[in-house]
N, CA, C and O of each residue as an XYZ file, in Angstrom:
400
protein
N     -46.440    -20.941     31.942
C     -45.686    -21.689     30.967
C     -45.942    -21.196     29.556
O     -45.076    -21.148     28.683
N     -46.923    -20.915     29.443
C     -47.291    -20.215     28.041
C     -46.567    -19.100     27.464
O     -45.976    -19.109     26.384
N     -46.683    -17.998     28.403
C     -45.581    -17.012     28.164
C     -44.007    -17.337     28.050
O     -43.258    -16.456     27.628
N     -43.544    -18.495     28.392
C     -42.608    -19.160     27.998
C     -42.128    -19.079     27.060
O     -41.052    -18.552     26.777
N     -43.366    -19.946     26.005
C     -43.404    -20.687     24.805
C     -43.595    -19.521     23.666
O     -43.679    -19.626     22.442
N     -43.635    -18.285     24.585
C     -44.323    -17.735     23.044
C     -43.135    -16.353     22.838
O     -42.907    -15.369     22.134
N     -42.694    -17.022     23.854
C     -40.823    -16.117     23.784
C     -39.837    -17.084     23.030
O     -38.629    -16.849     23.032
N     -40.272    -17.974     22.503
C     -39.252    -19.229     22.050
C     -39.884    -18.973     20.631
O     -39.145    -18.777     19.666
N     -41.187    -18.976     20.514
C     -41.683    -19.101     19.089
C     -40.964    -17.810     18.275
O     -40.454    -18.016     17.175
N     -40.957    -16.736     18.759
C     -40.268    -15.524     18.501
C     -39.135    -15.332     18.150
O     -38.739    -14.467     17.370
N     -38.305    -16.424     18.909
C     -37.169    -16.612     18.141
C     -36.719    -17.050     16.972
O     -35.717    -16.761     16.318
N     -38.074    -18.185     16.709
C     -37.898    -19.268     15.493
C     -38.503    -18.460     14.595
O     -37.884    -18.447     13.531
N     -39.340    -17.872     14.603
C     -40.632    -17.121     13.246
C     -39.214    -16.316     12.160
O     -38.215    -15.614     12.318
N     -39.897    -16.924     11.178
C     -38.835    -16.454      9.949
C     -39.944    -15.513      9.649
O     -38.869    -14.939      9.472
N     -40.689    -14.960      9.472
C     -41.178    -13.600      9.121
C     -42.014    -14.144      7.757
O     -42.202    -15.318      7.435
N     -42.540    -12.684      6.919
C     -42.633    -13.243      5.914
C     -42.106    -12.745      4.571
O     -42.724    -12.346      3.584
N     -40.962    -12.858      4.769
C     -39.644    -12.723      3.714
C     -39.225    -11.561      3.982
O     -38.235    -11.365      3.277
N     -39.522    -10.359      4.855
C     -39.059     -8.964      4.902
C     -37.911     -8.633      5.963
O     -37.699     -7.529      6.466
N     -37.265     -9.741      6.181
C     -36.342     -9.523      7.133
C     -34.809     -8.783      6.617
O     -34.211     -8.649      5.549
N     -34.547     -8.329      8.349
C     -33.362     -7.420      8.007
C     -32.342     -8.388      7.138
O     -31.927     -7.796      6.141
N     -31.941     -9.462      7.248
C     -31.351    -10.353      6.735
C     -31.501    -10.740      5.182
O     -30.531    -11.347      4.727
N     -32.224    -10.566      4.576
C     -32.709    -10.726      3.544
C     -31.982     -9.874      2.296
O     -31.862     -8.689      2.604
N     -31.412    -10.228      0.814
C     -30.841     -9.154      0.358
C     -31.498     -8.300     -0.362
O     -32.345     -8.609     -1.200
N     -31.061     -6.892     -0.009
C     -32.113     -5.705     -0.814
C     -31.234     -5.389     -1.459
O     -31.499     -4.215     -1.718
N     -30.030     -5.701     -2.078
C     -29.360     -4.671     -2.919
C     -28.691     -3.858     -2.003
O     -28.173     -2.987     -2.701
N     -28.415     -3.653     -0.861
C     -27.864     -2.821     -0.286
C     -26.243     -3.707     -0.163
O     -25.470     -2.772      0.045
N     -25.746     -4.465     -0.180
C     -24.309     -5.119     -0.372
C     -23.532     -4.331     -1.377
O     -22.307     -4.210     -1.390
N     -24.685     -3.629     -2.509
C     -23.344     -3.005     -3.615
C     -22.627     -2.346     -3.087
O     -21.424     -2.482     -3.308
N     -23.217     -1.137     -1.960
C     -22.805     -0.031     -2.008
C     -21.984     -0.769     -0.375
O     -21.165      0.060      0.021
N     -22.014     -1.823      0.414
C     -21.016     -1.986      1.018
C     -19.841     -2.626      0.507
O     -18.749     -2.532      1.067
N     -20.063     -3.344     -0.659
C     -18.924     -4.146     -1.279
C     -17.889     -2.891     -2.107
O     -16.691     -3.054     -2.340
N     -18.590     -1.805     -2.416
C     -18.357     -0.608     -2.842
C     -17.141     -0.106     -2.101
O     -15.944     -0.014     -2.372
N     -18.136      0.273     -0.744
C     -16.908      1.173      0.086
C     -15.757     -0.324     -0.022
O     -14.692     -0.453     -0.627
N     -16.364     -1.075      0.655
C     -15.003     -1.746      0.870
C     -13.973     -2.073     -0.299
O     -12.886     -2.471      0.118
N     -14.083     -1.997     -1.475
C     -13.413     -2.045     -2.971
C     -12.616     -0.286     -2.612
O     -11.432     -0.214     -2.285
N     -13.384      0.802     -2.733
C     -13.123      1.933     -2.086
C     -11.583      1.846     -0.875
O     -10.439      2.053     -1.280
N     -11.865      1.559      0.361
C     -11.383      1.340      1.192
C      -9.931      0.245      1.036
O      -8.883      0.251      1.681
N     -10.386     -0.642     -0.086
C      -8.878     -1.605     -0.101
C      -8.249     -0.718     -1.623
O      -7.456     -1.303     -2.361
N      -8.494      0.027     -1.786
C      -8.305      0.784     -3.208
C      -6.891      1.789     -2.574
O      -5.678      1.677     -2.751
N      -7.766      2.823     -1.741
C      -6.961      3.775     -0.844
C      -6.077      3.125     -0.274
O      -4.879      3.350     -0.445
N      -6.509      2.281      0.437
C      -4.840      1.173      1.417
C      -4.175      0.672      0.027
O      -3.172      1.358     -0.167
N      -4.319     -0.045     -0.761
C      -3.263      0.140     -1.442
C      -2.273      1.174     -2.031
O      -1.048      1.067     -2.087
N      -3.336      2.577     -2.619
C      -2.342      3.612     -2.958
C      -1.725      4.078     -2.096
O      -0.674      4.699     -2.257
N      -2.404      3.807     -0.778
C      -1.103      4.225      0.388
C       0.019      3.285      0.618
O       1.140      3.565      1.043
N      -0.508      1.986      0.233
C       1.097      1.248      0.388
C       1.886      1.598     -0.849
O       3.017      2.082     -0.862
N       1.415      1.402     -1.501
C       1.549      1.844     -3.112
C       2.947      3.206     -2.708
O       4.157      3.052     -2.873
N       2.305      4.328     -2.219
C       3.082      5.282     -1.684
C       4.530      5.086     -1.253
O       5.645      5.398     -1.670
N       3.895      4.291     -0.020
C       4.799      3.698      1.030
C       6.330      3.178      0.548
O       7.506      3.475      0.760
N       5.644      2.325     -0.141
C       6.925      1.428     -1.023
C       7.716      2.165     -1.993
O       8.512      1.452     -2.605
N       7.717      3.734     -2.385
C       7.820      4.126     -3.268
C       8.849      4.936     -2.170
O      10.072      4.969     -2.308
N       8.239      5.462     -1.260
C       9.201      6.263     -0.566
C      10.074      5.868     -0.012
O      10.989      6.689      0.044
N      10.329      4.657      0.616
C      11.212      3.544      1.327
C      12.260      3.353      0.377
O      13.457      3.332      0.666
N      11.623      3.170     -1.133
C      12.743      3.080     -1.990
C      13.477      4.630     -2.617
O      14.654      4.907     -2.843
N      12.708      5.125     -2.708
C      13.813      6.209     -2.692
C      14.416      6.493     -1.648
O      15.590      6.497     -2.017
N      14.397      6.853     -0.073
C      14.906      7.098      0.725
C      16.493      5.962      0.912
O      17.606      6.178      1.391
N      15.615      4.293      0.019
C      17.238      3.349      0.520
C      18.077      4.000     -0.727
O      19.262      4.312     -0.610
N      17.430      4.144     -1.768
C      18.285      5.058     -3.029
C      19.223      6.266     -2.576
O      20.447      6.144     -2.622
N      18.697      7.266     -2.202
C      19.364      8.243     -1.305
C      20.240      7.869     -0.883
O      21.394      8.150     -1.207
N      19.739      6.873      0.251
C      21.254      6.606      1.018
C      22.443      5.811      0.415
O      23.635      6.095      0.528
N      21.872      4.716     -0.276
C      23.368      4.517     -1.156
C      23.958      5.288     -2.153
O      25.038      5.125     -2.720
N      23.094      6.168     -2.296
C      23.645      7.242     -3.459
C      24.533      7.783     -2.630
O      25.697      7.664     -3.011
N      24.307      8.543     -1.251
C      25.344      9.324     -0.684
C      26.409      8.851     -0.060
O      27.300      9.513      0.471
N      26.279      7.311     -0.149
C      27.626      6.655      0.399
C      28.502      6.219     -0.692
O      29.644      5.826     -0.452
N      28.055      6.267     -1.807
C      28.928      5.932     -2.750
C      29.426      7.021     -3.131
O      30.458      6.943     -3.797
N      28.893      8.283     -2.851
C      29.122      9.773     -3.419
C      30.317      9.862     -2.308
O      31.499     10.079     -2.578
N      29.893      9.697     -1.293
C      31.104     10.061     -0.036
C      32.383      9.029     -0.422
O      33.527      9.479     -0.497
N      32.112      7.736     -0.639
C      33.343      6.668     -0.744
C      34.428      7.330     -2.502
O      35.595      7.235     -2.883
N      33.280      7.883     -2.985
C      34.112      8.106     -4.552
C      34.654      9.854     -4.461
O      35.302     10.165     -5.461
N      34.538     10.622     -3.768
C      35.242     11.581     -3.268
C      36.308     11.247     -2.646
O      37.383     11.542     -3.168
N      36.290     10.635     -1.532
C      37.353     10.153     -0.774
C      39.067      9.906     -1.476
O      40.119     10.451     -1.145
N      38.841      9.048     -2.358
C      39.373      8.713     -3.204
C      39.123      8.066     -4.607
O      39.094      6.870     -4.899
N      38.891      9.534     -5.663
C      38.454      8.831     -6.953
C      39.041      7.838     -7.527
O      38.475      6.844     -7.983
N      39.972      8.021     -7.529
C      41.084      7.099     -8.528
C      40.873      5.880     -8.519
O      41.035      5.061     -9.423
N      40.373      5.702     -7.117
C      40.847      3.763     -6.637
C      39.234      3.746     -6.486
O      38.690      2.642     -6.447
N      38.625      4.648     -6.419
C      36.771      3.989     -6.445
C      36.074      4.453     -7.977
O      34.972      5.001     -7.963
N      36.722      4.220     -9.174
C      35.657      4.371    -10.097
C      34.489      3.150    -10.152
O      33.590      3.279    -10.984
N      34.495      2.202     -9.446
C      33.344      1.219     -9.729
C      32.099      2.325     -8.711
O      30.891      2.296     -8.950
N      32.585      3.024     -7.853
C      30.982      3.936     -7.411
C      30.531      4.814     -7.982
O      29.438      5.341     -7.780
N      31.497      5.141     -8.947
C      31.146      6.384    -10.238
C      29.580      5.613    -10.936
O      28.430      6.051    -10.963
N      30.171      4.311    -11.443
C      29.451      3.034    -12.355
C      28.216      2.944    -11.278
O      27.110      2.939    -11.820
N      28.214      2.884    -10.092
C      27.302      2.502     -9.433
C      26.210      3.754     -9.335
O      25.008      3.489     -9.333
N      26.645      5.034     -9.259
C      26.179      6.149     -9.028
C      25.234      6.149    -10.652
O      24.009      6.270    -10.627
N      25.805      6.038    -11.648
C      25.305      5.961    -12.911
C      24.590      4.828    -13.004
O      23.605      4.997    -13.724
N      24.687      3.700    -12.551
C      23.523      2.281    -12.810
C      21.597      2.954    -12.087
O      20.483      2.493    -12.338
N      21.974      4.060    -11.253
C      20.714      4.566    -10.577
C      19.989      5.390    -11.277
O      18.950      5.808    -10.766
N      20.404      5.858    -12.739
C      20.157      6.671    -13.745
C      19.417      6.216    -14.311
O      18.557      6.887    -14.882
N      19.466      4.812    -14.378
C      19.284      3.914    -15.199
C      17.409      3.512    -14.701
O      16.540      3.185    -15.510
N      17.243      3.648    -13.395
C      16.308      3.062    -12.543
C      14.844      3.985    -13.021
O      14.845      5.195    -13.246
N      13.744      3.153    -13.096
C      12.823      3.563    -13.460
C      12.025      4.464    -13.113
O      11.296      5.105    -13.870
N      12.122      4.578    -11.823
C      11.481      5.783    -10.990
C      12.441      6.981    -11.104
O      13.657      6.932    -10.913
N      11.754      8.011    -11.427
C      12.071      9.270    -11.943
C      12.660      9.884    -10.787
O      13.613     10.620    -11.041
N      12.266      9.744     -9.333
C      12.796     10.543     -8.160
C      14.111      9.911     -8.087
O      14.955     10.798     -7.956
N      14.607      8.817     -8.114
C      15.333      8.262     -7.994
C      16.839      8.794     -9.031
O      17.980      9.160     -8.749
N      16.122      8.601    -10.219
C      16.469      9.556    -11.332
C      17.154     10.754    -11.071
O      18.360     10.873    -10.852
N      16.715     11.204    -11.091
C      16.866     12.412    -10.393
C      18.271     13.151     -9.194
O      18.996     14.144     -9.146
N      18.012     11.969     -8.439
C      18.789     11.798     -6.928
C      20.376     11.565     -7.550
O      21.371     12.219     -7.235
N      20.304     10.494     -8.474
C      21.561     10.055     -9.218
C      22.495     11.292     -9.967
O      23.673     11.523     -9.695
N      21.753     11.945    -10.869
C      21.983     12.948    -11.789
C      22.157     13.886    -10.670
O      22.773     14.763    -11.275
N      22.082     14.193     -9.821
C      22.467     15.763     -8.913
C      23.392     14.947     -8.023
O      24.089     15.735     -7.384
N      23.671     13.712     -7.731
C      25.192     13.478     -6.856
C      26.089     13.036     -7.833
O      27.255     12.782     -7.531
């Protein structure tokens, strides 16, 4: 029974203050990476969102480019629309407008 008891006490013994649990300062450098780590996932969404919008830019650029060829005369509001994208803050986008 003894050997029992002294597998139970082992569990309870708080040490004397040097436990792994205890803080050494070592949290900076995990709060670190992880600041690190949500830093990068954002510039990758950051990315993400940037390319999604140019790519939906693109595509209404080239459907308004295709609808105002078709027939200029009767589509100058996609001329206006093609030019409102000029207007748009992102430079790729910019860009996309001015060459269709």
């Amino acid at each position: 029974d003894d050997d029992d008891d002294d597998g139970d006490e082992d569990e309870h013994y708080d040490g004397d203050g040097a436990d792994a649990d205890d803080d050494d300062g070592g949290d900076f450098e995990e709060d670190t990476r992880k600041d690190y780590k949500t830093s990068q996932l954002s510039k990758a969404q950051q990315a993400m969102k940037e390319l999604q919008m140019v790519m939906e830019a693109k595509r209404k650029l080239a459907e308004a480019a295709e609808i105002l060829l078709e027939n200029p005369e009767y589509n100058t509001k996609k001329l206006e629309e093609i030019a409102s994208y000029v207007r748009n803050p992102n430079v790729k986008i910019q860009k996309l407008a001015l060459l269709t």
